[in-house]
C-alpha positions in Angstrom: 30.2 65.9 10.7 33.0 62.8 10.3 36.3 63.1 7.7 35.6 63.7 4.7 37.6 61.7 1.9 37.7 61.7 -1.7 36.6 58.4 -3.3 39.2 57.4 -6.2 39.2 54.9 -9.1 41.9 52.4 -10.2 42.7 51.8 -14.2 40.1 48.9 -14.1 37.0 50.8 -12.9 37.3 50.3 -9.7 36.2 52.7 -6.7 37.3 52.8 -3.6 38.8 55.2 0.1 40.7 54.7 2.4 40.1 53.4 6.0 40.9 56.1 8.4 44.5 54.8 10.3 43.3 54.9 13.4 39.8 53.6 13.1 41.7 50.6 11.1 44.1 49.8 13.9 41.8 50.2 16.8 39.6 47.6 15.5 42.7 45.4 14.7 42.9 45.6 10.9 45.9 44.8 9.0 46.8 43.6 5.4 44.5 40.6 4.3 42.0 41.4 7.1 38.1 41.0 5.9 35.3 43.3 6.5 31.9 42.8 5.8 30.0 45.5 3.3 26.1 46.1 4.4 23.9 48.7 2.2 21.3 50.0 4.2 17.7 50.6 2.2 18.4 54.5 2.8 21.6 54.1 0.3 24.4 54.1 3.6 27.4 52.0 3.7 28.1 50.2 6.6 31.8 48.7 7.4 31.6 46.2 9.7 34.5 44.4 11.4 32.5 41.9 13.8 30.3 40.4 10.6 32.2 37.1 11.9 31.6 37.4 15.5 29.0 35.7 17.9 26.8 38.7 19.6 27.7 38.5 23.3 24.4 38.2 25.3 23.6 41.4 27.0 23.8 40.8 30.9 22.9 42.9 34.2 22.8 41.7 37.7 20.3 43.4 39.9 20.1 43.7 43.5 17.1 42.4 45.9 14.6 46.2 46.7 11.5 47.7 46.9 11.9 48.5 42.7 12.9 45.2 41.8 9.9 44.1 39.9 9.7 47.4 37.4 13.7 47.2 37.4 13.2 43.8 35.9 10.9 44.5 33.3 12.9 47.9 32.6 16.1 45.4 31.5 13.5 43.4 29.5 12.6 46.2 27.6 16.0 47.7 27.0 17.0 44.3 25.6 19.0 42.8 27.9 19.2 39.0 27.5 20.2 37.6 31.0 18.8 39.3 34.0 20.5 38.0 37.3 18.9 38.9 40.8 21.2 38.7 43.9 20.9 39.0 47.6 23.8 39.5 50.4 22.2 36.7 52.7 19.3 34.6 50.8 16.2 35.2 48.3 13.2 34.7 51.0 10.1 32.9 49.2 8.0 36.0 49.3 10.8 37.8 46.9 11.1 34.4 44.8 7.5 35.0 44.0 7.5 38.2 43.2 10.3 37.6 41.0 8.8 34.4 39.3 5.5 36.2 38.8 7.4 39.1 37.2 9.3 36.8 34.8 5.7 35.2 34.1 4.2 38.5 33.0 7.2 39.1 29.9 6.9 37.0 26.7 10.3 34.5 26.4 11.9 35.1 29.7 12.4 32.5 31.7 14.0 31.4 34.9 17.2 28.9 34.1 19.0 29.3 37.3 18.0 29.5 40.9 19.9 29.1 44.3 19.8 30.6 47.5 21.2 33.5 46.9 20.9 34.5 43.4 18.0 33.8 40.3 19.0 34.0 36.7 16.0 34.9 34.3 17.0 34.9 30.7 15.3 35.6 27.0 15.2 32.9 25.4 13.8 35.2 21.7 16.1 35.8 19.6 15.6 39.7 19.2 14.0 41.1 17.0 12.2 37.5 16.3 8.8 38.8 14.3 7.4 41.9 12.7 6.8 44.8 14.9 3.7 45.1 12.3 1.9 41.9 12.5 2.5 41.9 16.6 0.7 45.4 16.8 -1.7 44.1 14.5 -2.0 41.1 17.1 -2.5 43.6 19.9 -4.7 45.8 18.4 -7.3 42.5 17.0 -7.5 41.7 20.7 -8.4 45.5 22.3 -10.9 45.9 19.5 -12.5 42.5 20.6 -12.0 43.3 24.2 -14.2 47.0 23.5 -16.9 44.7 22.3 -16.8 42.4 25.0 -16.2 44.3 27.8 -19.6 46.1 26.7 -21.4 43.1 25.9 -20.6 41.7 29.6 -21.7 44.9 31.2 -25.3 44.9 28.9 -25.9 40.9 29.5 -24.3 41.0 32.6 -22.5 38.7 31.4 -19.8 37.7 34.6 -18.1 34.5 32.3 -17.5 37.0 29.2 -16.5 39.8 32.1 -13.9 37.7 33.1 -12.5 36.4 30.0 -11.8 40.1 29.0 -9.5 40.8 32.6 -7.7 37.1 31.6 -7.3 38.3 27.7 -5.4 41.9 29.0 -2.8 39.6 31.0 -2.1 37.8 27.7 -2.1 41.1 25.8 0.3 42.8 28.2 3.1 39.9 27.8 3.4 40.5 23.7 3.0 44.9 24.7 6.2 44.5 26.2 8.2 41.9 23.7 6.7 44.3 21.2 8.3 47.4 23.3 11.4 45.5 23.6 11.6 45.1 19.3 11.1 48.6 18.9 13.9 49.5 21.3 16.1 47.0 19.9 15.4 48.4 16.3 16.4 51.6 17.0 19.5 50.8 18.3 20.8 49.1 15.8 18.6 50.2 12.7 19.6 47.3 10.5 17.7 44.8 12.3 14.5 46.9 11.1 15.2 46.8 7.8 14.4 43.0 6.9 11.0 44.6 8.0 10.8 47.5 6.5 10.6 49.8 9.8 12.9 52.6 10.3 13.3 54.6 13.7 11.1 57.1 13.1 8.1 54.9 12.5 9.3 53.0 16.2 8.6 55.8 17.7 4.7 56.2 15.9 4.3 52.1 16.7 5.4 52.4 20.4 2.6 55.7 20.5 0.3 53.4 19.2 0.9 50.0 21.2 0.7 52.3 24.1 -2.4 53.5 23.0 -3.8 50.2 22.4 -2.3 49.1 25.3 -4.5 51.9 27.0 -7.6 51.0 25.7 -7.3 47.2 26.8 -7.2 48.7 30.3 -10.0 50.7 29.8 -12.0 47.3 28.8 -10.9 45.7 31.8 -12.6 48.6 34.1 -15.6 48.0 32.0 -15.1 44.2 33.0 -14.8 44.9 36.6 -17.8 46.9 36.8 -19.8 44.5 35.7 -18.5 41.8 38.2 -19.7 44.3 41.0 -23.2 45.0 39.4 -25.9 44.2 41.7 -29.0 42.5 41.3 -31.0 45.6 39.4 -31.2 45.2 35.6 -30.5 47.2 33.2 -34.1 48.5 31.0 -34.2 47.8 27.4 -33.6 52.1 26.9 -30.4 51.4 28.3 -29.3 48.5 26.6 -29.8 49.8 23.3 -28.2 53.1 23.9 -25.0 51.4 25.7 -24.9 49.1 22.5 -25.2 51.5 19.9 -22.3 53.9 21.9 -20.4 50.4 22.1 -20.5 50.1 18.4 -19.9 53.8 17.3 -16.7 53.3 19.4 -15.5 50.2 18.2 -15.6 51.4 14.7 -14.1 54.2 15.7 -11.3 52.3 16.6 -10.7 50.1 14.3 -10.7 52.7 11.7 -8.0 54.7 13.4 -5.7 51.4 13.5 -6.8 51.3 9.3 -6.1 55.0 9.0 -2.9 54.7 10.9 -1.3 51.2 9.3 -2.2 53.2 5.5 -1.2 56.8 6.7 -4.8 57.3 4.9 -5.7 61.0 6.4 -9.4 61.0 5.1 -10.2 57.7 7.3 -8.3 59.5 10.2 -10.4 62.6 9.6 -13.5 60.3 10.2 -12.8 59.2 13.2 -12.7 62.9 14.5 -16.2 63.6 12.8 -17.8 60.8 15.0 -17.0 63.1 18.1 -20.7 64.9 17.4 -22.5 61.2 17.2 -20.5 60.5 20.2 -21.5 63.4 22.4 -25.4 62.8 21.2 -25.2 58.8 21.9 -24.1 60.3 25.4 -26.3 62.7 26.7 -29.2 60.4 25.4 -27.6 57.4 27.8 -27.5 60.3 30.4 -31.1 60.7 30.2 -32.1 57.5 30.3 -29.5 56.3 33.0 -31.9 59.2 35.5 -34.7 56.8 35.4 -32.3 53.6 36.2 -32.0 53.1 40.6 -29.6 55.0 42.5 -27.8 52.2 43.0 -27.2 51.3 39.0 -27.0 54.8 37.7 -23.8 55.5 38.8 -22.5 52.4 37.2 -24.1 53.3 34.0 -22.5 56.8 34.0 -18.9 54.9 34.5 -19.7 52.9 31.7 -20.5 55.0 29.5 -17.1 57.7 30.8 -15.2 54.5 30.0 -16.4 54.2 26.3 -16.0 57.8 25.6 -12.5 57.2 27.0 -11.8 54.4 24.2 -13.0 56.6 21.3 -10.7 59.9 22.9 -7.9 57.0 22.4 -8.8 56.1 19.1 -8.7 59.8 18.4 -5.3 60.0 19.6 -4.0 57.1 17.2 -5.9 58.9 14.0 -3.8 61.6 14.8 -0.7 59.6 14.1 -1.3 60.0 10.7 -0.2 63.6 9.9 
């Protein structure tokens, strides 16, 4: 608990406390100095001496290894603004890469200084830049299209659409991580969320829910890459209609656990669990009919169709949010 300290009133009306002394003097108040008043939506009061000071960029300097890749990407998703890589001797091209490819994969960071020994990747997002809302809602438009898709390519054996789904995830993962990076940086400092309306707590139900999201696009690319090892056997008509109708049970599945999670609405969450019996039946029916596919294709089918059940055990997981 801090100092507690009794609020008094002047003959006019006026309220006001006292600074604590030695708060006041180790920030370098004196008489005249300014100070800058902030409400928070939750009815705090925040005193802030540095209301007229440029932010200093957050820097790190890393150290050529084995790690340096995930050590990269952990920096970008703490926040940190400038992320300098250096080496005793020289950077060899196969590092240089690595490192480029790296700086490739995370939304706004780019690479503004290279020498021999040393590369300097910096943010150039001013953080946090756009609602953590509308870039889940981003995220979470692409997976669901990315269920249908991935299905679709498998059915039709479809290599193009197969494909576009495994390019789409790349895409997907680059605004994952600027969307991980927001979160982090709101709950740091919890006034940046308020302009949209997000408090801590509900960072830590979005960053559940990216991840989940995040989960499911992965999911969608297996599909994808199943199909681009199919072999020449087709699928019969049995099949296709029972690997479209499981398709479609899941992807409404999903999107109404992303509904059910954005409006905290319990009844649509509670839906999503009742489809587990339709789910189970859609299954065991595609089980049957996969028996009488070759033994080369069944397999295949049965992956499928593990994936799928995988997407809806996700979307689950997100309805669950809710309470």
């Amino acid at each position: 608990m801090g100092e507690l300290r009794k609020v008094q009133q002047t003959p006019t009306g006026t309220f006001f406390i006292c600074l604590p002394r030695d708060w006041a003097k180790g920030h370098n108040l004196k008489k005249g100095s300014q100070v800058n008043l902030d409400v928070s939506t939750d009815g705090k009061l925040f005193v802030d001496t540095q209301f007229d000071v440029e932010p200093q960029p957050k820097v790190v300097s890393l150290q050529v290894g084995p790690y340096l890749s995930r050590e990269i990407i952990g920096h970008y998703l703490l926040g940190y603004d400038v992320i300098r890589v250096e080496a005793k001797d020289r950077i060899d091209s196969v590092v240089r890469n690595q490192i480029k490819s790296t700086a490739n994969s995370l939304a706004g960071l780019m690479l503004v200084e290279e020498t021999t020994t040393m590369m300097t990747l910096q943010c150039m997002m001013q953080q946090p830049f756009t609602s953590p809302k509308k870039l889940l809602q981003r995220n979470q438009g692409s997976a669901a299209l990315m269920v249908r898709d991935a299905a679709s390519s498998f059915i039709n054996r479809d290599t193009d659409m197969a494909k576009n789904v495994i390019e789409r995830d790349v895409e997907n993962n680059k605004f994952y991580f600027l969307l991980v990076r927001i979160l982090r940086t709101i709950i740091q400092n919890p006034r940046q969320g308020e302009k949209f309306e997000i408090t801590p707590i509900e960072c830590l139900d979005y960053r559940l829910a990216a991840s989940l999201i995040e989960d499911i696009g992965d999911v969608c690319v297996q599909i994808a890459t199943t199909t681009l090892s199919l072999n020449d056997a087709k699928l019969s008509d049995e099949v296709r209609k029972l690997l479209s109708e499981l398709q479609y049970t899941c992807f409404e599945a999903n999107e109404q656990a992303f509904k059910s999670f954005l409006n905290k609405n319990i009844a649509l969450a509670e839906n999503v669990r009742s489809m587990q019996t339709k789910i189970e039946a859609k299954s065991l029916e595609l089980e049957d009919a996969a028996k009488n596919s070759s033994v080369d294709l069944m397999p295949q089918i049965l992956v499928v169709r593990s994936f799928l059940k995988q997407i809806y055990a996700g979307s689950v997981d997100m309805a669950d949010l809710v309470v």
